[in-house]
Every structure is written in structure tokens, then in C-alpha cells.
C-alpha positions in Angstrom: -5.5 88.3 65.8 -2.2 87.6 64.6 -2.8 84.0 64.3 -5.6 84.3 62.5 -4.3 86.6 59.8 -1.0 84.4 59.8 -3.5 80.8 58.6 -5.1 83.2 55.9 -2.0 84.9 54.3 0.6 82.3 55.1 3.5 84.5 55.9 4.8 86.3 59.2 6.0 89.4 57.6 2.5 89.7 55.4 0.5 88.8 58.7 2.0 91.4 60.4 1.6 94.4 57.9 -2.1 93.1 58.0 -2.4 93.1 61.5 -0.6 96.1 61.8 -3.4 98.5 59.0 -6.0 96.5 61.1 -5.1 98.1 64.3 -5.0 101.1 62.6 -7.6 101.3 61.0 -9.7 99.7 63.8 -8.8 102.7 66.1 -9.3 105.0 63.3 -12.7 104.3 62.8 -13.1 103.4 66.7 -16.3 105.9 66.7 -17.9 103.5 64.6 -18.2 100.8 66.4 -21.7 100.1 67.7 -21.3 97.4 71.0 -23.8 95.3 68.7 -20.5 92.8 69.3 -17.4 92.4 71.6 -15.0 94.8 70.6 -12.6 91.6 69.7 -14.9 90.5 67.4 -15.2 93.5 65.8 -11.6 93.8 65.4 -11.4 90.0 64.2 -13.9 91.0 61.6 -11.2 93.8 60.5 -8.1 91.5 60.5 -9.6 88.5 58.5 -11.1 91.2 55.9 -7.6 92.7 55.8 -6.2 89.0 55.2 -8.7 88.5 52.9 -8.2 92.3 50.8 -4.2 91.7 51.0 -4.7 87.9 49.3 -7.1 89.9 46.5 -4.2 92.3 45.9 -1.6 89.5 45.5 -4.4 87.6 42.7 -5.7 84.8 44.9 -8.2 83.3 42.3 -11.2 81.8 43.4 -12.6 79.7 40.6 -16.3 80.1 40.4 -17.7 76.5 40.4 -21.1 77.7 38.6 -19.1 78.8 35.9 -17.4 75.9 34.8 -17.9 72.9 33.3 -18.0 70.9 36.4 -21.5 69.5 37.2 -20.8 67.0 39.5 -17.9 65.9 41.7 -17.5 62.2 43.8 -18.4 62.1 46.9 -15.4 62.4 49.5 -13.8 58.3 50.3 -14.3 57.3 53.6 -11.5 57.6 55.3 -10.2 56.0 58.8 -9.7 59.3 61.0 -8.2 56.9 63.8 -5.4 56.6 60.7 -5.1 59.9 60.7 -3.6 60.9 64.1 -0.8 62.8 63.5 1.4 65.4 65.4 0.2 68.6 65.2 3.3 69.9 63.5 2.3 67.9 60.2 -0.8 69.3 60.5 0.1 72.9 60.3 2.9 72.3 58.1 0.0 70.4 55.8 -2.2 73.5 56.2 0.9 75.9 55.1 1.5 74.0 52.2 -2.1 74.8 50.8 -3.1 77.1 48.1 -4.2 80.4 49.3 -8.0 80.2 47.8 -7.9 76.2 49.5 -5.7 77.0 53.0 -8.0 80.4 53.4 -12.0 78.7 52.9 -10.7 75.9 55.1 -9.3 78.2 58.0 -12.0 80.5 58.0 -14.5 77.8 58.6 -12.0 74.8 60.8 -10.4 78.0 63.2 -12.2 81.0 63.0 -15.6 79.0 63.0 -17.3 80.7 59.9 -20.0 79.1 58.5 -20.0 78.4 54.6 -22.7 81.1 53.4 -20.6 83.7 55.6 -17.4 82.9 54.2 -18.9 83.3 50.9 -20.0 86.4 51.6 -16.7 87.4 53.2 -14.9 85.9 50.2 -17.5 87.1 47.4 -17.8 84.2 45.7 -20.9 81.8 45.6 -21.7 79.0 47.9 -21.3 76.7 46.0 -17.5 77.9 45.5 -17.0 77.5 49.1 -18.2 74.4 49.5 -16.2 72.6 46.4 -12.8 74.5 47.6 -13.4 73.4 51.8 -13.9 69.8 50.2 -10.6 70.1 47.9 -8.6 71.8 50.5 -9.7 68.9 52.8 -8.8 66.4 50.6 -5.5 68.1 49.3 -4.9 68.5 53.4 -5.3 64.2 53.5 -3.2 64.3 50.6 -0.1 66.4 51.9 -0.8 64.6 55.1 0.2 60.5 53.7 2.6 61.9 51.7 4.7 63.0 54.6 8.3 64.5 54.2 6.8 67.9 54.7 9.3 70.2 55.9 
């Protein structure tokens, strides 16, 4: 749980708190849970929303695609993924380095396995949001990536 609060709000103390008011709250309201899930998933469902509320409070902007100017964007370049073995350490240093609104989509779909509608829903914003900041966060990911000299 921890982990996955830590890959939406990108800082221990922060991801702790969150984790911390999601306990609480989970046992809090422990009368309402209905075994229609495992009580794990459940309390993941708690945690990422907590992420998710705690990123809101801070101003994460999400920038509503069908609201802007942009009708059309170019389709991703093909990249060599063979090229792109690299320790896992860049990786997560990569995925640290993210905006909130880019590091959050693509961690709620890569790690937690959410699918796009959902993590619209989660996130409130429209799918077409979601799908325009997974396929900037990827490429701004590919980006940080060849630049190297993260640290």
C-alpha cells in the first residue's frame, strides 16, 4: 500500500500521512465493507483515492484535452525497446522525475493495473484526458530516460 501511494504522490513523508488517514479511515468505516472484494483491494481502492485527494489539495492540474485547442496529436515514433534496457534504478528515478498529473495516469495504469476509463473515473477527468497524459508521460518517461544523468 505504501508503495503504491509513494508512485502517486512522489514523496515518503506525503505517502506516509496518506497511508497513515487510509488505515484510518479504512478501519473506521470497516462496517462498510461488503466482501464484494478482498479486503486488500478494498483498502488499495482507499489509499490510491487518498493519493489521488492529497495530489488535488496540493493543485495537481489535469488539463482537459476536450477543452483545448488540440485536435490532433502525432502518433508515438517507433521506438527500439531492445534500446531501451536499462537498470531499473533509471527507471524509477525516470518515473520520480514526472509531473504529478503524468507520473500518477501512468502508475495507475503500468503498476496498479487500472484500465483508462477507470482511471478517468478515479481521476475525474475525461478519457480522452487519460489517454493524451499516459501517451505524454510515456514519452516524457523515453525522454528522461536518453537523457540520462538523472540523479
Amino acid at each position: 500500500m505504501y508503495n503504491t501511494s509513494l508512485r502517486i504522490v512522489n514523496n515518503t513523508g506525503d505517502a506516509e500521512d496518506v497511508l497513515q488517514e487510509s488505515f484510518t479511515d479504512a478501519f473506521g468505516s470497516i462496517a462498510t465493507f461488503q466482501y464484494k472484494s478482498t479486503f486488500g483491494a478494498w483498502l488499495k481502492k482507499i489509499v490510491i483515492n487518498k493519493s489521488i485527494n492529497y495530489l488535488r489539495k496540493r493543485k495537481m492540474d489535469f488539463i482537459d484535452m476536450e477543452k483545448t485547442n488540440v485536435h490532433h496529436l502525432p502518433e508515438e515514433e517507433s521506438l527500439d525497446e531492445k534500446e531501451l534496457q536499462l537498470k531499473v534504478e533509471e527507471v524509477k528515478k525516470a518515473v520520480k522525475a514526472l509531473p504529478n498529473g503524468y507520473r500518477t495516469v501512468l502508475s495507475l495504469y503500468l503498476f496498479e493495473g487500472y484500465d483508462q476509463e477507470e482511471i478517468a473515473e478515479i481521476l475525474r477527468v475525461s478519457h480522452a484526458t487519460v489517454r493524451t497524459q499516459y501517451m505524454r508521460a510515456k514519452q516524457k518517461l523515453i525522454s528522461l530516460i536518453k537523457q540520462g544523468g538523472l540523479s
